[in-house]
Structures are given as C-alpha cells and as structure tokens.
N, C-alpha and C positions, 0 to 999 in steps of 0.2 A: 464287452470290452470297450473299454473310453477311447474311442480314437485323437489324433491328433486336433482336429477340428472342435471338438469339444474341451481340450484343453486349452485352446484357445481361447474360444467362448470365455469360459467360466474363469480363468485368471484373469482376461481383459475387464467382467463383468466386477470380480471382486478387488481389484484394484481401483476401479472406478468408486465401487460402495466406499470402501475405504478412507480414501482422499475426500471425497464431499461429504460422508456421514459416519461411518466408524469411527475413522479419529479422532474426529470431535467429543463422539460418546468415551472411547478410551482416554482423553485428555480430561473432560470432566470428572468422569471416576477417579482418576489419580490423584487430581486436582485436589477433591475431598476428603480424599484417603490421608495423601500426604502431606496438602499444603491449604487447610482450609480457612477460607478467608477470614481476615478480621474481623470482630463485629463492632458493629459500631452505635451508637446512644440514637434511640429514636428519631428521626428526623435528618440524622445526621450523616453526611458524608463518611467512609472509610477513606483514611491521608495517611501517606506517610510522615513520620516525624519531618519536621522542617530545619533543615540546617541553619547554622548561622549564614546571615545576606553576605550574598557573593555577587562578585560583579560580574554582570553580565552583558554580552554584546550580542543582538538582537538581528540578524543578519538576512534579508531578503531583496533576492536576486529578481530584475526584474528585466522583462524585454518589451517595449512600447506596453508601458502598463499605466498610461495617464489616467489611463478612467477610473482605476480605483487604489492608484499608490497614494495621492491626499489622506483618502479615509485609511488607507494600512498605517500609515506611519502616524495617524494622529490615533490609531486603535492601540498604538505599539506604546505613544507618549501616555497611554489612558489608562496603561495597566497599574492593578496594585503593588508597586514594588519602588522601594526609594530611589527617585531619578537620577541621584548622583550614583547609584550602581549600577544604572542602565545605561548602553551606549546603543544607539539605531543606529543600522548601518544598511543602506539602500546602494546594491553593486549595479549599475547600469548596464546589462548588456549589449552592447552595443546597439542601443535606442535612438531612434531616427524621430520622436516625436518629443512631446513634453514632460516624459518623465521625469527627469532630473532636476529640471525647475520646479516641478510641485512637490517632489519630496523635498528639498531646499525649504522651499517655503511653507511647507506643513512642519520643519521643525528637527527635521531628520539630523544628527547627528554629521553624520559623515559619509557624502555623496561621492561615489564613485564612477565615471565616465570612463567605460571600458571598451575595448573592440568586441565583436560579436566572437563570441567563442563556445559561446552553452554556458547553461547555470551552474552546472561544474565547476570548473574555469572561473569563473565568474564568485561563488563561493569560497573555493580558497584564496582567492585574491582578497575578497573580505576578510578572513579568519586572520591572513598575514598580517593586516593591520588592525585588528580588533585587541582591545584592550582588556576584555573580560575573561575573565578564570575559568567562564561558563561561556559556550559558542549555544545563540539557539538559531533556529533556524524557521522561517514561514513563507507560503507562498505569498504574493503579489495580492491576491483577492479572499485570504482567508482571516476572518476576523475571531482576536482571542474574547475570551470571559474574562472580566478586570482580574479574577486572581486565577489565571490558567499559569501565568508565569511562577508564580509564589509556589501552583501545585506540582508543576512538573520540575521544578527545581529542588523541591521535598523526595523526590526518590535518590539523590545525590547524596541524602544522608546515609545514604551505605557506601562505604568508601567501596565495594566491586563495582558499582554501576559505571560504565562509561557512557551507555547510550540511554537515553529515554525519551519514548515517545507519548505524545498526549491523543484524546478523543478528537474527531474530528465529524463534526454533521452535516450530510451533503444537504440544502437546503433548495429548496423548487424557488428559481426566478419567476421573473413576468411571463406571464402566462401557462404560467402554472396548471391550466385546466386543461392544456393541452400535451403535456407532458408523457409521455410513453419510457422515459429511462426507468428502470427497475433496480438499481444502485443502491439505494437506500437498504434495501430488502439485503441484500447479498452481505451488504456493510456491516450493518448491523451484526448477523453473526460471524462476519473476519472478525469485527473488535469483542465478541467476546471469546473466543478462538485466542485470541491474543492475551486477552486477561487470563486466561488458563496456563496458556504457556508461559506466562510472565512468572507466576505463580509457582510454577514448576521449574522452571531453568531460567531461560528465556525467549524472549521473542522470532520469528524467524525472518519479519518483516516488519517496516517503519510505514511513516507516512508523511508527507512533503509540507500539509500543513501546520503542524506541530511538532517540533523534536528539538533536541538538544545534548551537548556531550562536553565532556570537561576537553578543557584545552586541551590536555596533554594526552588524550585519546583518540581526538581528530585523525580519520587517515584521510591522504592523497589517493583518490581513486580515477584510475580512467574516466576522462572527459566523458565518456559513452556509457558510465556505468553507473548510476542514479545512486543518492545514500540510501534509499528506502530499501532495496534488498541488499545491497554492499553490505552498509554498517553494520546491522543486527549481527549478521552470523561471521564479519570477520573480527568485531569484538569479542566474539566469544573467544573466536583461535587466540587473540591476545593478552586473554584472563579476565576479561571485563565480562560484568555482566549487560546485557540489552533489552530494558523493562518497557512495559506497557503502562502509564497513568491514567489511569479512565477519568478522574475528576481535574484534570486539566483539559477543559473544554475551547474547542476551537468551530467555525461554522464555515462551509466555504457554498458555494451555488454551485450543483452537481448540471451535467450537461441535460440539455431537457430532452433529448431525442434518444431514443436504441440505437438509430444508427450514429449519431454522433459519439456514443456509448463506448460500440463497437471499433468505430478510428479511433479514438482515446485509447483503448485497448493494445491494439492492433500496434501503435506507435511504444506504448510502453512494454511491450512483448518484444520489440526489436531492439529494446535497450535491457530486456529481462535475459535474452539467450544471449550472450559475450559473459555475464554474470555467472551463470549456471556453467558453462563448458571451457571458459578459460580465466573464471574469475576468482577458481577456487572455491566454489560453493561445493563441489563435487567431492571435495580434499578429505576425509575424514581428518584429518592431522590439525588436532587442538579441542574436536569433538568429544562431548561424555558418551558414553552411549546412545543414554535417552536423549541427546539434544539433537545427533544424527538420526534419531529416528525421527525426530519433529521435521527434521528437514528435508526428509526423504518423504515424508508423507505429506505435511502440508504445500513443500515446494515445488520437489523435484514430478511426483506425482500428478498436480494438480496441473504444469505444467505438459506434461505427458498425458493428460486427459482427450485428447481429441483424436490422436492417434490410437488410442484405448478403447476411442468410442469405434474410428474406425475396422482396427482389428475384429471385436464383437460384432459390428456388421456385419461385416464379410462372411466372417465366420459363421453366424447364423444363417445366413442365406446361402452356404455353400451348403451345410447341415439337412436344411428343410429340401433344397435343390435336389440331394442326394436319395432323397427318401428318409431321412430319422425328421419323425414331427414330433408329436408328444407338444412337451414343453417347449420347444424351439419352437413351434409355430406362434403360440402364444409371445414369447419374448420377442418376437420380429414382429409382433402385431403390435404390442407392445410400443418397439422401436420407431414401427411407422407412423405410428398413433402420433406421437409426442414431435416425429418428424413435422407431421404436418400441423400440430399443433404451433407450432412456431411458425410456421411460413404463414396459416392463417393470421398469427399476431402479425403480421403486417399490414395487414389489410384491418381489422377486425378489433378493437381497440377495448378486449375486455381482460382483467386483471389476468388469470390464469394462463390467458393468451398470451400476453403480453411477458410475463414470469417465465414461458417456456421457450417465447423468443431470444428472452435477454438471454436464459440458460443458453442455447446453441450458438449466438453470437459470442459472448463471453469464452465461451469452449471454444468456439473453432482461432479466436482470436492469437493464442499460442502459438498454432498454426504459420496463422499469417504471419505473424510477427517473426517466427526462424526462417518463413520464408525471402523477408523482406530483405532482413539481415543478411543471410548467405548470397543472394541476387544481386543486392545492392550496396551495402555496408549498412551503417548506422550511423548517423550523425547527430551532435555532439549539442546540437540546441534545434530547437521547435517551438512552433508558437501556440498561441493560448486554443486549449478545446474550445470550440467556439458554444456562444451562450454563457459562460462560464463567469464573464466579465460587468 
C-alpha cells in the first residue's frame, strides 16, 4: 500500500521532471505537430514578413550608466532603420554621475533627468513623451545587430502581436578565463523554450535586453513589477499576442561569478513573487487553455522548484529512516550525490561541477527571493549586477 510519504516523494519528484524537462519535450512535440516552423532558403534566416517603417522610439532607462551609455546610444544611432523614424530616448534615473552628458553628446534624441524611482518609473515617463508608434525597449550595456531593429519590428506584421521579444547573448567579459557563471548554458535553452511557445501561442516571459510593443498595448505596471514577466502573459489577457523573434539579435556581458549569478537571481525573484501572487499571473481569466498550461508549467512550477526539491527530501529521508529502501535509497544517494556535487563546484572549478552548482543556486534562488520580499518589501530600483558594465 503507497503510503503518504511516497506520495509525496513521487508528485514532488514528477513535478520537478516536469518543469525542467517534460515540458519542454511536450512543447516541442506540439510545436511539430501543430506549428512547424518556416523553412527557409539555404543559408538563410527564417523572418517574419516586414511591415511598412514605423516610427519608432528606442527607450533605455539608465542609473549611473557612463561607462557604457556613449556606446548604447551610438549602437542605437548605428542601426539599420531610417533615422528619421527612429527617436533615442535615454530616461535618466536619477543619476548622480555622467550619464546624461554622454548620452547628450553621443547624439541621443531626447535626454531625460529624472528622480531616482526604478526603471519602471522611469520607462513610462519615456513612453509619455515618445513619439513612435512603436515603444522599444533595451538595457544600458546591451548592444543590438544593425538589423535587430528592422527584425523584431517584422513580427508587428501580425496586427495580434502587441509584445515581441528579440535573442539576447550573454557574452564572457575581461577575464573571461576565470569565469564560473553557467548562464549561457541555462539561456540557451529558455530561448528555445520560448521559440516553441511563441510558435504555439505565446511566450510566457521577455527579456530586458530586447523587446518592444505598439503604443497602444503599453501597460502601466507596478514600479516593482519588471516587463519581462508582466508583459508576456498580461497581453495575452488583453487579446494581444506576446512572440519570441530569434533573428533579432542582441549581446549583453553576463555576470562572471555563480555567486554574482546567484544575487542577480535572488534580487529578480523578489521582484518575480508580487508578479505571481498579486499581479494576476495566477488569474486564469483571459487564458486559452494551453496557454494556462504554459504558465503553470514553465512559470508557476519552476518557480515552486525548491520547495519541490525540498519536500522530495524530506520525504525520502523520512522513507529510508522508516525502514522502506529499495529505490528510495538509491534516490537519496542520488539526491546527496548532486548535493555535494555542487558544494564541491565551489571549491573545484570543473564544468559539471560547476553546472550543478549553478543548478542549486539558480533553484534555491526563488526561495530567497519570496523570502526577501515577504521580510523586507521589494524596491522599485537596483543597481547594475556587478561585472556586467
């Protein structure tokens, strides 16, 4: 007879598989099934058709960002797209150093000297006075591909789209040889996770370096509640669709440490939980089926991963404690195995090591981040992940 404790076990263990590896396989299947991708001419990109040129206002929020707002805004003047329907707009958050003279003098459009209130804040104060049809959006130190703009404003030729996001490559800084973040690895397959679900409905998450939305889809969201999860799934409740563009390329310099990794983390998981419990992600109202199911498995789940992990522990050690081994010894050897495989990747700086560090920092991060939240609040601006710059 299956007791209690084993049901425990094995729903915490297959919710887990689930969320990091199931759904992915069931998203690709479907993917195939029902929405198989363009093909396209040897050599050649797959694009969406391209609208006629729209103007567009270029909009990135920035907080003591001198060291590399020059290059964004001469990155932004350097794209493929007719300058008279481009408008930079550089929001100053309340910046204590030289940023606003060098976007000034790198050529920026329209320089905004703001109080310190977070990029929230800060963004829709640009949007209020942007003049484009088209709102995009990029961080401070993330550099486009001269035609990222032309591609990620080609999904707009579907009059549902209101949000779309472009590719973004975390790139290893100076000192590169030293580097321990595993980011890359993890990245990689979110964005093709994301191509899947774009493909099939839509997305269930953005990204800070690349995105964009027609004006009249813009929402006002909570200073504390980032667009990267907001937008995607409250467009959908609105009738908009929220797509993934892989051939709109963007690069940014990912943090070089795990543990810096891990605070990066840590701080966008305490701006993740206000999203999930009072932001209406949880609402199914405006949801298709399948698009609540993308949310509950890629979002709510993945979020829910640590306490997953720690039920299954417990569980299993209560199990083996009790007398039932078998298989439960094995999965707690298992469990411990990869436990300590991580705590060595601290010390020990070889790939696999390192992969199963980032895995349990990554996971326990959730964690902290609702801890943080509930303890302390969440506030509304933060500074740069450090190395990032």
């Amino acid at each position: 007879m299956t007791s209690a404790l084993e049901i425990v076990f094995w729903a915490s263990a297959v919710l887990i598989a689930w969320t990091q590896v199931g759904y992915a396989l069931a998203v690709g299947a479907l993917a195939r099934l029902l929405a198989p991708a363009p093909k396209a001419a040897v050599g050649e990109r797959a694009r969406p058709i391209s609208p006629p040129k729209q103007s567009v206002s270029l909009i990135v929020a920035a907080h003591d960002e001198q060291a590399v707002i020059g290059a964004k805004v001469e990155n932004a003047l350097a794209l493929d797209y007719p300058r008279e329907l481009l408008q930079v707009i550089v929001a100053c958050d309340g910046c204590t150093d030289a940023t606003a003279q060098r976007a000034e003098n790198a050529g920026a459009d329209l320089v905004l000297d703001l109080p310190r209130s977070g990029k929230i804040v800060a963004q829709d104060t640009a949007v209020a006075q942007a003049s484009g049809e088209i709102v995009a959006f990029s961080d401070a130190n993330a550099l486009w591909e001269p035609d990222a703009l032309s591609e990620l404003l080609g999904a707009f030729a579907d009059p549902r789209v209101g949000y779309a996001c472009g590719q973004v490559h975390f790139l290893q800084g100076a000192g590169a040889g030293q580097a321990t973040n595993q980011e890359g690895l993890y990245w990689r397959y979110e964005m093709a996770l994301r191509e899947l679900e774009s493909r099939l409905s839509s997305i269930t998450a953005g990204n800070g370096a690349i995105y964009a939305t027609r004006r009249e889809s813009y929402i006002v969201v909570d200073p504390i509640m980032g667009h990267d999860l907001s937008f995607p799934f409250n467009m959908v409740k609105r009738g908009w669709r929220a797509v993934y563009v892989p051939s709109a390329h963007a690069g940014e310099k990912m943090v070089p440490s795990l543990e810096g990794e891990w605070r990066r983390k840590r701080r966008m998981m305490s701006h993740t939980w206000p999203i999930v419990l009072r932001g209406g992600m949880l609402s199914p109202r405006g949801y298709s089926f399948g698009y609540a199911a993308m949310i509950f498995s890629h979002r709510v789940l993945r979020y829910l991963t640590p306490f997953l992990h720690a039920l299954a522990f417990v569980a299993n050690v209560a199990l083996v404690a009790g007398g039932t081994r078998g298989v439960y010894m094995v999965t707690l050897i298992v469990q411990a195995v990869l436990g300590a495989c991580a705590g060595i990747g601290g010390l020990v700086r070889v790939r696999p090591l390192l992969i199963a560090r980032y895995y349990f920092l990554t996971t326990l991060s959730p964690a902290a981040g609702l801890w943080d939240w509930l303890c302390h609040g969440t506030p509304p601006s933060w500074e740069a992940a450090e190395g990032t710059r």
